[in-house]
N, CA, C and O atoms as CSV, one atom per row, in Angstrom:
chain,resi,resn,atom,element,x,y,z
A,1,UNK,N,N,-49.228,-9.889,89.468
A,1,UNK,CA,C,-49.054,-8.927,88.403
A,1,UNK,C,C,-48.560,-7.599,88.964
A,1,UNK,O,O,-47.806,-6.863,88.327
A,2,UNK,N,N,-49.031,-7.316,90.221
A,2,UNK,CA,C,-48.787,-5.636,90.375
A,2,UNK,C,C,-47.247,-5.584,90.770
A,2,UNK,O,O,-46.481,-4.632,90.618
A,3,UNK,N,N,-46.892,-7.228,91.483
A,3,UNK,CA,C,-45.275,-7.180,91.868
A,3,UNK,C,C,-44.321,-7.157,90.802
A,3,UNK,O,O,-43.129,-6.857,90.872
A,4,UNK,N,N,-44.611,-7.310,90.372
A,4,UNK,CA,C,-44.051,-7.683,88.895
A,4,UNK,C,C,-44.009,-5.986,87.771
A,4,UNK,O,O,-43.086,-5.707,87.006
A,5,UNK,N,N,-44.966,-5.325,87.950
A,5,UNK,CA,C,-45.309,-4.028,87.679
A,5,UNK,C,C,-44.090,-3.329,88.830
A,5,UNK,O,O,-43.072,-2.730,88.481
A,6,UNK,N,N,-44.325,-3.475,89.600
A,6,UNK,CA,C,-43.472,-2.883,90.570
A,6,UNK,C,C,-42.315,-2.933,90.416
A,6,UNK,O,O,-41.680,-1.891,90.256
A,7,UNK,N,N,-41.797,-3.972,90.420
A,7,UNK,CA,C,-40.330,-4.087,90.259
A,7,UNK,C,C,-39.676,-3.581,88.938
A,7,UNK,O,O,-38.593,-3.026,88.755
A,8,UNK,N,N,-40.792,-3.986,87.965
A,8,UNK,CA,C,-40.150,-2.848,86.429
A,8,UNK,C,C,-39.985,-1.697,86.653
A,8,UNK,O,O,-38.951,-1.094,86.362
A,9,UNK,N,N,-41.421,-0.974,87.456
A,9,UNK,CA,C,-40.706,0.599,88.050
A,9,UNK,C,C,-39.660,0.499,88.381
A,9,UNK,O,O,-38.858,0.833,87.508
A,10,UNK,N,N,-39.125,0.091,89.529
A,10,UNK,CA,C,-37.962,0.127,90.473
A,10,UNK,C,C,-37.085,-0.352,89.574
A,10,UNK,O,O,-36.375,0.588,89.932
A,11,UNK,N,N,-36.354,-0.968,88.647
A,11,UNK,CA,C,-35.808,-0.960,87.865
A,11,UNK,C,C,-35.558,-0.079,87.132
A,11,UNK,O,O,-34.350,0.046,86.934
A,12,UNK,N,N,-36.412,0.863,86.439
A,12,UNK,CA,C,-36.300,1.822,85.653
A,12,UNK,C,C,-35.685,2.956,86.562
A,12,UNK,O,O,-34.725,3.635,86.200
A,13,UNK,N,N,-36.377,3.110,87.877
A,13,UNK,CA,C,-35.866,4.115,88.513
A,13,UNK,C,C,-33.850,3.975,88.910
A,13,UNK,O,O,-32.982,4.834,89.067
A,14,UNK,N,N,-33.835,2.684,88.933
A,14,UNK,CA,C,-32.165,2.961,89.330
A,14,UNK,C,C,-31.733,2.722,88.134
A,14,UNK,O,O,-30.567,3.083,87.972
A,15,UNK,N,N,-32.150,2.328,87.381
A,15,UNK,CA,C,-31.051,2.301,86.039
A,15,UNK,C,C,-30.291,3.491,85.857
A,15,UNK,O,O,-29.092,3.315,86.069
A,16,UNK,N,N,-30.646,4.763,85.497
A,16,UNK,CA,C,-30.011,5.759,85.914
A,16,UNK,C,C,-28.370,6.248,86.491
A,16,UNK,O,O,-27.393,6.905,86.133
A,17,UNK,N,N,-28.951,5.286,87.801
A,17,UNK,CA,C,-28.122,5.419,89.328
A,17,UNK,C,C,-26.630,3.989,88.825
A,17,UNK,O,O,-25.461,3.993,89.213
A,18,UNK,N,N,-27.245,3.079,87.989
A,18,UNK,CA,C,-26.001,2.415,87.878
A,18,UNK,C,C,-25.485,2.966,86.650
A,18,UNK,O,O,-24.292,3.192,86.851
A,19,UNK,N,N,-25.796,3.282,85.506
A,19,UNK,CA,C,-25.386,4.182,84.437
A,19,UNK,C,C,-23.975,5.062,85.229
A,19,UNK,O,O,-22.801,4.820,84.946
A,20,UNK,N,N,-24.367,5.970,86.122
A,20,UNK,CA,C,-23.386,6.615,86.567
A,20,UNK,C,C,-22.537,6.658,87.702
A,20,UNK,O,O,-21.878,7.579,88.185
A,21,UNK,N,N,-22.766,4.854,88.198
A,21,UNK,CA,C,-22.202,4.603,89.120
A,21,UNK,C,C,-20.453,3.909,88.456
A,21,UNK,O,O,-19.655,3.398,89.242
A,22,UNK,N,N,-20.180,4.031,87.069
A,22,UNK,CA,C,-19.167,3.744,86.134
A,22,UNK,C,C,-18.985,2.365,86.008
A,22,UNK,O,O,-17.866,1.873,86.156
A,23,UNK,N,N,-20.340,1.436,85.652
A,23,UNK,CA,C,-20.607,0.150,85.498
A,23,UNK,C,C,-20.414,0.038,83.991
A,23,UNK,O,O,-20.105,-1.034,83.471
A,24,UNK,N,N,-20.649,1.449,83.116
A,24,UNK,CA,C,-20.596,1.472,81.929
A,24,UNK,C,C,-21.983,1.210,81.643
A,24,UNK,O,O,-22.801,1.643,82.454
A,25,UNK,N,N,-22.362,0.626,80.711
A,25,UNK,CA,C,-24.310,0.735,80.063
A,25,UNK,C,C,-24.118,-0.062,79.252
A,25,UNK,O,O,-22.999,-0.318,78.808
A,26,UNK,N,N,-25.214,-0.631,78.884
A,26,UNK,CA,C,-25.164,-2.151,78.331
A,26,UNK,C,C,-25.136,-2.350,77.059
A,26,UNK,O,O,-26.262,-2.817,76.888
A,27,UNK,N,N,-24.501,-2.320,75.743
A,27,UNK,CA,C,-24.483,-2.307,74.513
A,27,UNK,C,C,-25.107,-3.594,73.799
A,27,UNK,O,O,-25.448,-3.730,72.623
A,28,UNK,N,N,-25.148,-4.377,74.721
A,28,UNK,CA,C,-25.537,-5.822,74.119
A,28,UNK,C,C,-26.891,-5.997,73.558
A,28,UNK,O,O,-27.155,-7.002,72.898
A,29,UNK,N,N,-27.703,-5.139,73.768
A,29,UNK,CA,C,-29.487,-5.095,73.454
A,29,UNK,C,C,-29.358,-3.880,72.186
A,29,UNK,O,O,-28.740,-2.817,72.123
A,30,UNK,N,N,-29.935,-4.347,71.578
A,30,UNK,CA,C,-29.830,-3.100,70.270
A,30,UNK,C,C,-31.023,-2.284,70.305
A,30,UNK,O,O,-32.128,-2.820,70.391
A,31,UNK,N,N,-30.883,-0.995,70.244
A,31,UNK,CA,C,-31.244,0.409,70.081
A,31,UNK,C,C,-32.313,0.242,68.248
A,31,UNK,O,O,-32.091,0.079,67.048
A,32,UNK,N,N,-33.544,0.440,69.276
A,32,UNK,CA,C,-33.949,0.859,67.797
A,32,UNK,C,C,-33.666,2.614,67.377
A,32,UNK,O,O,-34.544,3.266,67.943
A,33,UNK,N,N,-32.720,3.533,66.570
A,33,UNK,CA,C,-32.363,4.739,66.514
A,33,UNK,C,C,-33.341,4.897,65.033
A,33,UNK,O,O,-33.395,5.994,64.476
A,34,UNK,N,N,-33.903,3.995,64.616
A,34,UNK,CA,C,-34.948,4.752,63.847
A,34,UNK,C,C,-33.926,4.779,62.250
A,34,UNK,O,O,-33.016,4.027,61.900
A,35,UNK,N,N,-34.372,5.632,61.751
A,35,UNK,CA,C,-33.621,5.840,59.698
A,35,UNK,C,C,-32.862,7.170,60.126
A,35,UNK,O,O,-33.010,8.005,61.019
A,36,UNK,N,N,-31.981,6.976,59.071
A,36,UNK,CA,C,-30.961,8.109,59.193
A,36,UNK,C,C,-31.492,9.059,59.138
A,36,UNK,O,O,-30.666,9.722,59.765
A,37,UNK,N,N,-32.316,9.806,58.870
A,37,UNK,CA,C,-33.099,10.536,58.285
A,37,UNK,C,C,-33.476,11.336,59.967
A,37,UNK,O,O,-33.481,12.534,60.251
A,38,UNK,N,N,-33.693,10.428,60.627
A,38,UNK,CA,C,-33.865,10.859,62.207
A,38,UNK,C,C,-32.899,11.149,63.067
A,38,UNK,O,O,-33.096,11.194,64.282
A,39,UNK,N,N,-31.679,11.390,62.467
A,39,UNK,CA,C,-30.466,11.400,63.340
A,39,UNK,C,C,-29.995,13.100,63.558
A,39,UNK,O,O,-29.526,13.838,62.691
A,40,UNK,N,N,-30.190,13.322,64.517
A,40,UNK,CA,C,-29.478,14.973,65.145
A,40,UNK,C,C,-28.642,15.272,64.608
A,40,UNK,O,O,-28.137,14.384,63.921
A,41,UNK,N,N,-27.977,16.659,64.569
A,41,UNK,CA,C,-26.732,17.026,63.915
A,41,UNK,C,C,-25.627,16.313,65.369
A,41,UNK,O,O,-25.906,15.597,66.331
A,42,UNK,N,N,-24.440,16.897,64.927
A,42,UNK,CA,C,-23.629,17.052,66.391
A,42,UNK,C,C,-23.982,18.071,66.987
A,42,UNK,O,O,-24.326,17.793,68.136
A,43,UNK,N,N,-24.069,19.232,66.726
A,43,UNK,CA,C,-24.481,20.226,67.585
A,43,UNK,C,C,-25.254,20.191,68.540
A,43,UNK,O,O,-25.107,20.564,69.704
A,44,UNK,N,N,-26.754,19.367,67.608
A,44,UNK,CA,C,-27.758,19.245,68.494
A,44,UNK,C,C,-27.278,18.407,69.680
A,44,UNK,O,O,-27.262,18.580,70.899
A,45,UNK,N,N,-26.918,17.497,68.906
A,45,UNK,CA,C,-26.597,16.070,70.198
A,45,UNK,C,C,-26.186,16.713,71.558
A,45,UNK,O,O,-26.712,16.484,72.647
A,46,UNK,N,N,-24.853,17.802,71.225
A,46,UNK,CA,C,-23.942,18.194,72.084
A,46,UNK,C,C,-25.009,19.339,72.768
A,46,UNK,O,O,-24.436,19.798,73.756
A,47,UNK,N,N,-26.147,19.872,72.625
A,47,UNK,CA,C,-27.041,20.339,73.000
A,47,UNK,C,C,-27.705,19.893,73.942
A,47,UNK,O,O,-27.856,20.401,75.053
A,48,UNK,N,N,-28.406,18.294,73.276
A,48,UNK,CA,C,-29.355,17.876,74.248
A,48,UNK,C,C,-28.327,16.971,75.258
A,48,UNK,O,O,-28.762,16.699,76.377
A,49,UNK,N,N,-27.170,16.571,74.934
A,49,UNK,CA,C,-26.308,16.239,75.890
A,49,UNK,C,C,-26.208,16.969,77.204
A,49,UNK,O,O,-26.304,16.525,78.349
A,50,UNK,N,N,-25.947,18.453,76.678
A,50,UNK,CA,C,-25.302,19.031,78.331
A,50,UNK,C,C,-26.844,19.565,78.252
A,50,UNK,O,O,-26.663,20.767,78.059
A,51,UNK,N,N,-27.882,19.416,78.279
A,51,UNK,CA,C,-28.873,19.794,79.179
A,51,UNK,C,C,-29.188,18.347,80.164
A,51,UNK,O,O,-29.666,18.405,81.297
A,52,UNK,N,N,-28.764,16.934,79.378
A,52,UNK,CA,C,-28.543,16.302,80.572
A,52,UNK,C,C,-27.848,16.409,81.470
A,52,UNK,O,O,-28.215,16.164,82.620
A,53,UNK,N,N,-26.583,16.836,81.127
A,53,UNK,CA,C,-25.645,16.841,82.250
A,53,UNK,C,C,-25.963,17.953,83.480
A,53,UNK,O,O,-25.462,17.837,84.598
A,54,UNK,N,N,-26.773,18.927,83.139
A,54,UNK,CA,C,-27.524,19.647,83.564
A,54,UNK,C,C,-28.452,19.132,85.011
A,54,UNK,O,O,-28.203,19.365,86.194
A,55,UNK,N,N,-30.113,18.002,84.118
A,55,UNK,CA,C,-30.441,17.513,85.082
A,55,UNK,C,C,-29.608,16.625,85.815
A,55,UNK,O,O,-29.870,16.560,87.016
A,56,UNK,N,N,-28.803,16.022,85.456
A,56,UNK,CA,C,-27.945,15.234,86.339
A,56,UNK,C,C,-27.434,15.706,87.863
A,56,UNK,O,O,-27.643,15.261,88.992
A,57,UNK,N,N,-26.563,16.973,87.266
A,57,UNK,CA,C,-26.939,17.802,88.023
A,57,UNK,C,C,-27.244,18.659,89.130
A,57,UNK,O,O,-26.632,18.950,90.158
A,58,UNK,N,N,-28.310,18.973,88.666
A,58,UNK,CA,C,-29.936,19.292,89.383
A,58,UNK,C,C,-30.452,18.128,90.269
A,58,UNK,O,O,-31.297,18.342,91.138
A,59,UNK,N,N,-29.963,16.955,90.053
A,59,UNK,CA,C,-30.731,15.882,90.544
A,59,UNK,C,C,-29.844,15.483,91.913
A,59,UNK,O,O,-30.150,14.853,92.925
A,60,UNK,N,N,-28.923,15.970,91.591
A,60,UNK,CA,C,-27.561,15.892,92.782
A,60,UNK,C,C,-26.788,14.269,92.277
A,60,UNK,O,O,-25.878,13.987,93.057
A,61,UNK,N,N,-26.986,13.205,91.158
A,61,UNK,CA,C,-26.565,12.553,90.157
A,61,UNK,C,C,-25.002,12.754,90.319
A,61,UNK,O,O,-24.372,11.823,90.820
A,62,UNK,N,N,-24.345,13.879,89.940
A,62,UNK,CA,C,-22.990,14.478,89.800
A,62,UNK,C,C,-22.815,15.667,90.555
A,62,UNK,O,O,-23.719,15.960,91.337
A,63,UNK,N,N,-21.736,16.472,90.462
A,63,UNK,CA,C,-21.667,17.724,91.018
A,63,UNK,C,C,-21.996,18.498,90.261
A,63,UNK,O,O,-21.968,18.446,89.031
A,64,UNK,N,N,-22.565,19.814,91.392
A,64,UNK,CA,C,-22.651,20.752,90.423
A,64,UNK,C,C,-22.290,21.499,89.421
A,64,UNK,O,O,-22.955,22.062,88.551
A,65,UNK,N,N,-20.790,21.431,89.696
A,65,UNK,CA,C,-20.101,22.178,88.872
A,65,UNK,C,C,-20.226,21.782,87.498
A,65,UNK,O,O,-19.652,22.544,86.721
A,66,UNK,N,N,-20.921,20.630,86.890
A,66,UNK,CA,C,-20.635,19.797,85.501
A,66,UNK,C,C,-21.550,20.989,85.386
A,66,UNK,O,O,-20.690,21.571,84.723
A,67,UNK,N,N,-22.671,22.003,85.447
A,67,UNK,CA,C,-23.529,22.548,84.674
A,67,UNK,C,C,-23.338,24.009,83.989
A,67,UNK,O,O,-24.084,24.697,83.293
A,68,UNK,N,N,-22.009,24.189,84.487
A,68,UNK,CA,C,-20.992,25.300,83.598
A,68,UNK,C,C,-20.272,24.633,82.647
A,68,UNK,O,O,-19.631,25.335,81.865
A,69,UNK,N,N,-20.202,22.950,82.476
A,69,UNK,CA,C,-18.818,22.976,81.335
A,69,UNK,C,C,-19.939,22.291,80.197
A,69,UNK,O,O,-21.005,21.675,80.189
A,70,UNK,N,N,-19.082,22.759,79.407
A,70,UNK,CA,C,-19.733,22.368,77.753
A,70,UNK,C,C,-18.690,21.329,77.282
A,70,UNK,O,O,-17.606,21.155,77.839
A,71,UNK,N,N,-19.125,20.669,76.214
A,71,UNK,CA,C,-18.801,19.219,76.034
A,71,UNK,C,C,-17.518,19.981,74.918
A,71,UNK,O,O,-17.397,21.071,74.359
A,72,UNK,N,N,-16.608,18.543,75.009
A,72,UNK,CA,C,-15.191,19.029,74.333
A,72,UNK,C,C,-15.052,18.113,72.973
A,72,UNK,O,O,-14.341,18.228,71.975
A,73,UNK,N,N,-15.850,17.340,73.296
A,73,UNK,CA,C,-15.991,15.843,71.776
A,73,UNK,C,C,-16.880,15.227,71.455
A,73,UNK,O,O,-17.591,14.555,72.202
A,74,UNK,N,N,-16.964,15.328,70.532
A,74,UNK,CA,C,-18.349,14.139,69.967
A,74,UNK,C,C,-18.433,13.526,69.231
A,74,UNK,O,O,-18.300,14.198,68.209
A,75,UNK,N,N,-18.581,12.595,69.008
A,75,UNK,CA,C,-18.387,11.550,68.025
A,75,UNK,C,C,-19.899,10.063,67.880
A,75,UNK,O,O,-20.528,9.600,68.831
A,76,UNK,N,N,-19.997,9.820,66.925
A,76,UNK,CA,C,-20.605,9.031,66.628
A,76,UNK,C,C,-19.616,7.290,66.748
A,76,UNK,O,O,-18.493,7.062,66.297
A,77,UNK,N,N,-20.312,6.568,67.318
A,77,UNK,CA,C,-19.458,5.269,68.158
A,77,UNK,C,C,-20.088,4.357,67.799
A,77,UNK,O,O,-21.269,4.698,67.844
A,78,UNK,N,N,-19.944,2.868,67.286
A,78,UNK,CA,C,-20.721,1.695,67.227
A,78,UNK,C,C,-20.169,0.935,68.632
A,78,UNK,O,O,-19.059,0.813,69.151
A,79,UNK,N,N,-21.603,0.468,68.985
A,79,UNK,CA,C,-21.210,-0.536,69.809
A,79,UNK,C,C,-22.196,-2.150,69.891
A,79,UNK,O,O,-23.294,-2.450,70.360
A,80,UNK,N,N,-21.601,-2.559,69.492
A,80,UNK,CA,C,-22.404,-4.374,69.451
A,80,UNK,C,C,-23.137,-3.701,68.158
A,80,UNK,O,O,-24.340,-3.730,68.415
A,81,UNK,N,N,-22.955,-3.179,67.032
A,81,UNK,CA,C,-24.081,-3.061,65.912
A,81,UNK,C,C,-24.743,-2.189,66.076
A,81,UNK,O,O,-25.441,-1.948,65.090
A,82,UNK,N,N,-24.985,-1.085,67.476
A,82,UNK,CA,C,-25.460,0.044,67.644
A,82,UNK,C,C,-25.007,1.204,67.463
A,82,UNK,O,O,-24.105,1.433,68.269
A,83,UNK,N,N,-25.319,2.493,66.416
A,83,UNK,CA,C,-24.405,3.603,67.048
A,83,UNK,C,C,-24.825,4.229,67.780
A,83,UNK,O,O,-26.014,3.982,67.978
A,84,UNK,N,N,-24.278,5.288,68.567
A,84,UNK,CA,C,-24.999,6.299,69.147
A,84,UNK,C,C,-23.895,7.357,69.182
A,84,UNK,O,O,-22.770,6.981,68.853
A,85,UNK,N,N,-24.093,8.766,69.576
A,85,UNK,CA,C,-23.888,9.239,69.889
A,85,UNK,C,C,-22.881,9.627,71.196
A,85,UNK,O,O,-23.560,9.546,72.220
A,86,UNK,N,N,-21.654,9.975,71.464
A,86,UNK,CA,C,-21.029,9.939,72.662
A,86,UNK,C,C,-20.354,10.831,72.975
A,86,UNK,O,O,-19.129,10.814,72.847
A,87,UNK,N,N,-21.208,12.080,73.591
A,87,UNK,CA,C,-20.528,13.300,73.905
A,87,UNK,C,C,-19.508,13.253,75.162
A,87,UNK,O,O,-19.581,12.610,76.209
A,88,UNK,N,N,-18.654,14.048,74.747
A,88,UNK,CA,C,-17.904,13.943,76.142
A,88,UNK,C,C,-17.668,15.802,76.579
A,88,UNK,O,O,-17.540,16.810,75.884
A,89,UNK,N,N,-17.707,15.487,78.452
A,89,UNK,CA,C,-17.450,16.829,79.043
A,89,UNK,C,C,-16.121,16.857,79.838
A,89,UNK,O,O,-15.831,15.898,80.554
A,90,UNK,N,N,-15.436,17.763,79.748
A,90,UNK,CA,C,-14.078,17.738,80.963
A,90,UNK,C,C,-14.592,18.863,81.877
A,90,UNK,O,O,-15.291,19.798,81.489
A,91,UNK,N,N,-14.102,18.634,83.323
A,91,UNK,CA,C,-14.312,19.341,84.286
A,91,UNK,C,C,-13.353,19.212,85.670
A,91,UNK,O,O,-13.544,18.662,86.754
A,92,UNK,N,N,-12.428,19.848,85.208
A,92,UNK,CA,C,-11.250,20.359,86.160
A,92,UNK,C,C,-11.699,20.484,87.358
A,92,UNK,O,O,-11.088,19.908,88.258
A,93,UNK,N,N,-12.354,20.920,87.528
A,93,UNK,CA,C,-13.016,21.278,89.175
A,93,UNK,C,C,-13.202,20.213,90.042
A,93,UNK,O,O,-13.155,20.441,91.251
A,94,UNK,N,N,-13.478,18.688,89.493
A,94,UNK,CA,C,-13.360,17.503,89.951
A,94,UNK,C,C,-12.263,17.381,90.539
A,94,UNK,O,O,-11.298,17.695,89.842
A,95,UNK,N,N,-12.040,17.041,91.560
A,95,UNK,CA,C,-10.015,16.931,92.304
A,95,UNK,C,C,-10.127,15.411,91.426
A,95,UNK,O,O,-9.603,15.471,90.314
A,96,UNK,N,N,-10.711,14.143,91.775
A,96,UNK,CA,C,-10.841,12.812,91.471
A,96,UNK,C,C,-10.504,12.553,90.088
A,96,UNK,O,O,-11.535,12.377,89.438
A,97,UNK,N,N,-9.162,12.437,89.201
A,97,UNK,CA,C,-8.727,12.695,88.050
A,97,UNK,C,C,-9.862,11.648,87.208
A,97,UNK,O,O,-10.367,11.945,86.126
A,98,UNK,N,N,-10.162,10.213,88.060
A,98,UNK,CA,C,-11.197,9.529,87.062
A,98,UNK,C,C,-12.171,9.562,86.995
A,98,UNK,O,O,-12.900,8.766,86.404
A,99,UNK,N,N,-12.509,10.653,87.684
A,99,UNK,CA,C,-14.332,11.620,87.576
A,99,UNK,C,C,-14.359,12.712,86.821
A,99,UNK,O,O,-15.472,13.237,86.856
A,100,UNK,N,N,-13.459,13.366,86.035
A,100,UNK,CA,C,-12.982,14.456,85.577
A,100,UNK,C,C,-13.851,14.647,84.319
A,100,UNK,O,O,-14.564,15.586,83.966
A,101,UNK,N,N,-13.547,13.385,83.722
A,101,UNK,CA,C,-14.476,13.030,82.062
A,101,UNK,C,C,-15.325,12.427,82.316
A,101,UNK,O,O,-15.289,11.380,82.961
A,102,UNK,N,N,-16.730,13.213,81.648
A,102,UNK,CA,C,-18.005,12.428,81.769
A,102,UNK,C,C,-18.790,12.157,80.575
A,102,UNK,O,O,-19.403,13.111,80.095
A,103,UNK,N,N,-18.862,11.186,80.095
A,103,UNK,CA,C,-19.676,10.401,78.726
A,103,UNK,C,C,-20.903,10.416,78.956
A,103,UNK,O,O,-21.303,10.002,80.044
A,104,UNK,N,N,-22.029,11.019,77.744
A,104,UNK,CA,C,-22.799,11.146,77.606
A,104,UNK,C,C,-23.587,10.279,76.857
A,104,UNK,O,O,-24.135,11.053,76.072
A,105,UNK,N,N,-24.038,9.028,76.576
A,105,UNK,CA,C,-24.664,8.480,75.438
A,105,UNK,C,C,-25.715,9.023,75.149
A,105,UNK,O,O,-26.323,9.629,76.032
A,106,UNK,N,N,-26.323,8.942,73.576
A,106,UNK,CA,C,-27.280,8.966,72.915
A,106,UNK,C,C,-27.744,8.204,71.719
A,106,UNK,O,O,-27.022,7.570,70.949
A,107,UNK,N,N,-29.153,8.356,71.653
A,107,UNK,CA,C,-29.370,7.297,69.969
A,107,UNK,C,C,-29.254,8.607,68.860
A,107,UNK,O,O,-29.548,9.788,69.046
A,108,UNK,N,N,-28.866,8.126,67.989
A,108,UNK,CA,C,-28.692,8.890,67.341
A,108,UNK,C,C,-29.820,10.026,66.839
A,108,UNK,O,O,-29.410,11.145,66.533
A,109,UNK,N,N,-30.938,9.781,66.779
A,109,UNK,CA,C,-32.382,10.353,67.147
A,109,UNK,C,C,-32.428,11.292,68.522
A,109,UNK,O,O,-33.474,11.791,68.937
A,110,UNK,N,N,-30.823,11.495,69.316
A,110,UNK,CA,C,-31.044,12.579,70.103
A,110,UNK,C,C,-31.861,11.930,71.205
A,110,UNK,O,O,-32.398,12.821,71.863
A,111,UNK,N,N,-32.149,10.775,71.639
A,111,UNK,CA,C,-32.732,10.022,72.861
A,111,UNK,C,C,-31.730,9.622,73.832
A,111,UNK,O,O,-30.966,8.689,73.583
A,112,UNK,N,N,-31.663,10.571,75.431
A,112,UNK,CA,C,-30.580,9.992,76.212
A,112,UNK,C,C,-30.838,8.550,76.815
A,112,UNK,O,O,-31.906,8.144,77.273
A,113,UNK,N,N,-29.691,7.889,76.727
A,113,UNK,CA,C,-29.518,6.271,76.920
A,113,UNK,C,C,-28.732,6.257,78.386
A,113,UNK,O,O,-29.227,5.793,79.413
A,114,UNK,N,N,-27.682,6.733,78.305
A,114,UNK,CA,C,-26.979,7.026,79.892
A,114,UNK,C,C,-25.646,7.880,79.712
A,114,UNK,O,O,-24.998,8.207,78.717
A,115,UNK,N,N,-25.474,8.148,81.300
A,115,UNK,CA,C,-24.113,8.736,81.438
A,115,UNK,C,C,-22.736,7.809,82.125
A,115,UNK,O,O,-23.028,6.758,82.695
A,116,UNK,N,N,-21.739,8.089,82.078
A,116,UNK,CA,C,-20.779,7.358,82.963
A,116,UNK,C,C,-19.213,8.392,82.783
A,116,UNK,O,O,-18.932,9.333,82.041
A,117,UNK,N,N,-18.561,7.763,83.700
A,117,UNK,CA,C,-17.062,8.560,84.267
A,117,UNK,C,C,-16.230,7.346,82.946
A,117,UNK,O,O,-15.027,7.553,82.783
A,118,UNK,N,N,-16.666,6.545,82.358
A,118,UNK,CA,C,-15.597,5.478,81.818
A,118,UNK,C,C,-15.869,5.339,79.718
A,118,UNK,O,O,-15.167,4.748,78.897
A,119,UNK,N,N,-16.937,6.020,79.545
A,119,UNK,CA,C,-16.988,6.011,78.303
A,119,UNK,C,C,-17.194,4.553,77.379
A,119,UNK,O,O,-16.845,4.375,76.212
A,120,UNK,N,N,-17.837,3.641,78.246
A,120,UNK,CA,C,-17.932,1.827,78.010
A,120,UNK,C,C,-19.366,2.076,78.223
A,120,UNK,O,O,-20.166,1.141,78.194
């Protein structure tokens, strides 16, 4: 039992790490996002978005520089029957043109799901 406990940690802990390794994030498992009624504005989203991009970060995740730019789009996205939320940031300061744009997911309830360089 405790190996088994264990390894769900350790799972949880890199999920993260492949999120923004541009594997994209898994749409195939559906999101409970709750009743409309629970769904963020855009603003907010684009709020609690770049305070992730923030810890990201902070976490050394990305470069630093993502924690000066503010997000340029947002849009609400279905994927496999899920929507969420999918802010996006540009950041010139990246030389690496396909690190430049960074996707933010969310449930629409404003819960971060992951980040990636590919928007999948």
């Amino acid at each position: 039992m405790r190996t088994q406990a264990l390894l769900f940690c350790l799972t949880l802990s890199l999920a993260p790490l492949a999120a923004m390794a541009g594997a994209g994030h898994d749409h195939g498992h559906s999101h409970d996002h709750g009743h409309a009624h629970d769904a963020v504005t855009q603003g907010k989203a684009e709020e609690i978005a770049a305070k992730n991009v923030a810890r990201l970060a902070d976490s050394g995740k990305i470069d630093k520089s993502w924690k000066t730019v503010r997000a340029v789009k947002s849009e609400k996205k279905d994927f496999s029957g899920s929507t969420e939320w999918v802010v996006e940031f540009k950041n010139d300061k990246i030389s690496e043109p396909d690190r430049q744009t960074l996707y933010v997911f969310l449930s629409l309830g404003g819960e971060y799901i992951a980040a990636n360089f590919t928007g999948k």
